[in-house]
Each structure stands twice: as C-alpha cells, then as structure tokens.
C-alpha positions as CSV (number, residue, x, y, z in Angstrom):
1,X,0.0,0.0,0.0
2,X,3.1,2.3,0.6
3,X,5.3,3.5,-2.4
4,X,8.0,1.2,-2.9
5,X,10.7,2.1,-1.3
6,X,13.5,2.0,1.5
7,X,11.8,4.3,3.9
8,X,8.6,2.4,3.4
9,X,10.5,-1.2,3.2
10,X,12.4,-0.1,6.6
11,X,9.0,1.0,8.1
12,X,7.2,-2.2,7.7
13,X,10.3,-4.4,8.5
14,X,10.4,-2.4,12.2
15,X,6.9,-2.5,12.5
16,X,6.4,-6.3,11.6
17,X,10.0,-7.3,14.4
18,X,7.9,-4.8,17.4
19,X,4.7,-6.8,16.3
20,X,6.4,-10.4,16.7
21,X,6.5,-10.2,20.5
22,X,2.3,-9.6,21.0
23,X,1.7,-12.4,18.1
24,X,3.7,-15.1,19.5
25,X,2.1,-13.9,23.0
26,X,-1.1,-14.5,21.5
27,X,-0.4,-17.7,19.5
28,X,0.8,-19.6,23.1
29,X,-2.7,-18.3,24.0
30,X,-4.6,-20.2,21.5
31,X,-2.3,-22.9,21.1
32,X,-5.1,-25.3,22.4
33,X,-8.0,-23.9,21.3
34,X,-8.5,-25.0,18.1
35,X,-7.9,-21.2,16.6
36,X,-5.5,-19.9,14.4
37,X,-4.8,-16.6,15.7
38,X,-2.0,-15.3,13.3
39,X,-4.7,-15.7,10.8
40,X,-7.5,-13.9,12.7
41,X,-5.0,-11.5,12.9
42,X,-4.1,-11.0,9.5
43,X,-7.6,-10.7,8.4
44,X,-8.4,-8.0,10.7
45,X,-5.3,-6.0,10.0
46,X,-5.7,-6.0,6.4
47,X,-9.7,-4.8,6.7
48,X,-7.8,-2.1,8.9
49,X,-5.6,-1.1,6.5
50,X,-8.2,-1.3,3.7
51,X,-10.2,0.9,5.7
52,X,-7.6,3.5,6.4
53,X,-6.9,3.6,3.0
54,X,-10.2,3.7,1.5
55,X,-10.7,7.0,3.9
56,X,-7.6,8.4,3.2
57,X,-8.5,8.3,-0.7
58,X,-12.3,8.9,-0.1
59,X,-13.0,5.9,-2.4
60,X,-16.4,4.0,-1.8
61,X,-17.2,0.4,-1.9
C-alpha cells in the first residue's frame, strides 16, 4: 500500500520485528484452542488497513 521504497521497506520491517512479540504472546494463548490466531490476525489487520486507505482516498465500496 506504501510507495515502494526504502523508507517504506524499513518502516514495515520495524513495524512487523515490534509486532512479533504480541503475536507469539497471542499464538501460546490459543495454542489449544482449536484457533488460528495469526490468521485472525491478519484478516483484521488487512480490513484495517483497507479501511484506512479507502478514507484516506475517499473511495467508496
């Protein structure tokens, strides 16, 4: 979604090694359950992004 480059590139690579921490957290947490929660995850942070984006362009769905 960002332009391609190394500012962007660096900005998702710091974001994504902060995020590890609370996702592994979370996995051990649903370990047993039966639920994958790195996909849960995903999902919703892509419809976040999607949404952020789709505001920050005022483009309707």
């Amino acid at each position: 979604m960002a332009p391609k480059n190394n500012t962007a590139k660096r900005t998702a690579s710091i974001r994504e090694w902060f995020t590890m921490p609370l996702v592994e957290k979370y996995d051990n947490l649903f370990k047993d359950s039966g639920t994958d929660f790195v996909a849960i995850e995903t999902i919703v942070t892509s419809g976040l992004y999607l949404s952020v984006s789709t505001y920050s362009h005022k483009i309707s769905f």
